[in-house]
N, C-alpha and C positions, 0 to 999 in steps of 0.2 A: 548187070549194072554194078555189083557191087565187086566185081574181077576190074572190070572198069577204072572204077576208085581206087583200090589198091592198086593201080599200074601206077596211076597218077600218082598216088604218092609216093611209091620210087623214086618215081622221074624227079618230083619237085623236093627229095629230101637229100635226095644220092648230091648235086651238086654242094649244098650247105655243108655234106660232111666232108665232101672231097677239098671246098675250097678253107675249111677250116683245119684243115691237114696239111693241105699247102702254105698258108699263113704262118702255119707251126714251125713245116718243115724252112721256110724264107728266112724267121725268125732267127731258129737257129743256126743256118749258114752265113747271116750276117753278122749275128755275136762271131763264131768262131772264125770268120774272115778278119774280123775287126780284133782280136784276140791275135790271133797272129801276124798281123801286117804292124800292131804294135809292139808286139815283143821284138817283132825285127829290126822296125825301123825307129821305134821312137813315136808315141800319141803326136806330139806336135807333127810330126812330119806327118802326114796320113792324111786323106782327106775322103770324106764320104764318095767322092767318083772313084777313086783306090778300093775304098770297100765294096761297093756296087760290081765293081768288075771283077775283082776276087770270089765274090758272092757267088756270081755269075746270075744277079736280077739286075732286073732295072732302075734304073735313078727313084722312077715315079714309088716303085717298091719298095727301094729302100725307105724312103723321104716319110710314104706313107707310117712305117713301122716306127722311124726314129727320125722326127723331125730336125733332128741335130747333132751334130760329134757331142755336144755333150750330154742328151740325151740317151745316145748310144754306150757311151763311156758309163751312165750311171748304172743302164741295166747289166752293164761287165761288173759294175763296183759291189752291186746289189748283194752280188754272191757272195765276194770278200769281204761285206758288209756285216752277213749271216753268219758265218763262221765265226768274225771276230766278236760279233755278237753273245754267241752259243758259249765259247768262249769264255767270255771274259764274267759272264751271269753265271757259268759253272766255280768258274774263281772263288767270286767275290760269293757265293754260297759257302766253300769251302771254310773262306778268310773270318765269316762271320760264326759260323759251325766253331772254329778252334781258337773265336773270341777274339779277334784285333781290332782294333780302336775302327771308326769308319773315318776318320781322316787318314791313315794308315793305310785302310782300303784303297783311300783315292788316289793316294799317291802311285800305289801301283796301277790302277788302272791310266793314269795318266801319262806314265812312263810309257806302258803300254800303247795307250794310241798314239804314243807320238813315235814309236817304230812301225806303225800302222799307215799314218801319214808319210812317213818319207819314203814307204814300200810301194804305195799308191799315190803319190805327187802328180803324177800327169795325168791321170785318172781325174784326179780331184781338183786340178786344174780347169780342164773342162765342164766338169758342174761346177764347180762356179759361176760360169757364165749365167747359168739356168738360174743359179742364185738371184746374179741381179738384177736380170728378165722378171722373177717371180716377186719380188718386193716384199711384200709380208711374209709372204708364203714360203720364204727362202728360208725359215729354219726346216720346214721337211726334208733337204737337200743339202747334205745329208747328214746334217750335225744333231736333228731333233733328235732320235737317242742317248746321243752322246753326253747333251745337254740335260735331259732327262734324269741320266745317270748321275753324275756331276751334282744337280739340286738336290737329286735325293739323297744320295750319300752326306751331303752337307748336310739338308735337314733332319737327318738321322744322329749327326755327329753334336748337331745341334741340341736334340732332345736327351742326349749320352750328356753332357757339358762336358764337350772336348774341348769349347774351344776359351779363349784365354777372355778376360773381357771387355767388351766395349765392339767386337766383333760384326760387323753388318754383314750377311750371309747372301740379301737379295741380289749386289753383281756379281758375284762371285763366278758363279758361272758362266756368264761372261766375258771376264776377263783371263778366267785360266781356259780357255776355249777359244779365245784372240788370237795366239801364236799360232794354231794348229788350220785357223785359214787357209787355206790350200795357196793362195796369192800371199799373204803373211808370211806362211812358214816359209816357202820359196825365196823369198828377200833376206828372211835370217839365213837360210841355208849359202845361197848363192851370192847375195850380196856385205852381209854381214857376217859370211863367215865362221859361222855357229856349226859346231857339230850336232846330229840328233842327243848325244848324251849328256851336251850344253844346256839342248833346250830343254830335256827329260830334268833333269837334275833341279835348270831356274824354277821349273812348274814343280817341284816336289819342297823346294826350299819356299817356295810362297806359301804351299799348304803347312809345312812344319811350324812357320812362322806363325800361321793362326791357333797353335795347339795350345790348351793349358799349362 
């Protein structure tokens, strides 16, 4: 009986691992299908029956794993998310290490994401969809770090008395976080004509502006 047992549990485990393998392996041939049909063609141009047949699964598989190009685009963005992340906390370690003001700090990181931004513009185009779909929920997507950083560097620079006074700190990060909208930034770029070193520069002249 108990040769028995143990067969059965082969039988009923071997599946679970097999298709949690297959899941993996789907996963990652629709990222890297989806990865390159964009470097070729352009995000907008692309459409999940594109990546389905690239993949070489099916619609239902794809759809299953990533209910949306933008959904899809966030877990490509994810990566380039981590890096600039890793990034930019390695910095702003250094910056503090060798003592510069944290308005200072933010100016650079804000420079920063905004060569960040226009490296991943159509990327981050399509999250935003997910944006407006999620409602509240739409600072996790994918600006809640960034925002994060932003208040804390403020309220850092805050307790230093960087800043000059009469100074309100609570929209702050809001508003220098406004241009970098993935829809926002595309209208200065495309429409208004703004270069990235336009926009770096306005977002580092409003911080200077708030300094002692």
């Amino acid at each position: 009986m108990s040769e028995n047992i143990s067969l059965d549990l082969k039988i009923t485990e071997q599946p679970a691992r097999s298709e949690r393998r297959d899941a993996a392996e789907n996963r990652a041939r629709i990222l890297e299908a989806a990865r390159s049909l964009f470097d070729k063609y352009g995000v907008a141009q692309v459409n999940m029956a594109d990546i389905a047949q690239a993949a070489e699964v099916g619609k239902g598989t794809l759809y299953r794993r990533f209910p949306s190009k933008g959904e899809l685009s966030y877990a490509l963005l994810d990566e380039h998310l981590a890096h600039f992340q890793d990034a930019m906390l390695a910095r702003m370690q250094q910056m503090t290490q060798d003592g510069l003001p944290r308005l200072q700090q933010l100016s650079v990181f804000l420079h920063e994401l905004v060569l960040f931004t226009e490296e991943h513009v159509p990327l981050l185009c399509e999250v935003h969809q997910i944006r407006l779909q999620a409602g509240a929920q739409s600072l996790q997507l994918p600006h809640f770090w960034q925002y994060m950083t932003i208040n804390g560097l403020l309220q850092a620079a805050d307790r230093a008395g960087e800043f000059r006074p009469g100074v309100d700190i609570a929209l702050l990060p809001d508003i220098l976080l406004a241009p970098l909208s993935a829809d926002f930034y595309r209208f200065l770029r495309q429409i208004k004509g703004y270069t990235p070193e336009q926009i770096g520069s306005g977002l580092q002249n409003i911080v200077q502006g708030l300094a002692r």
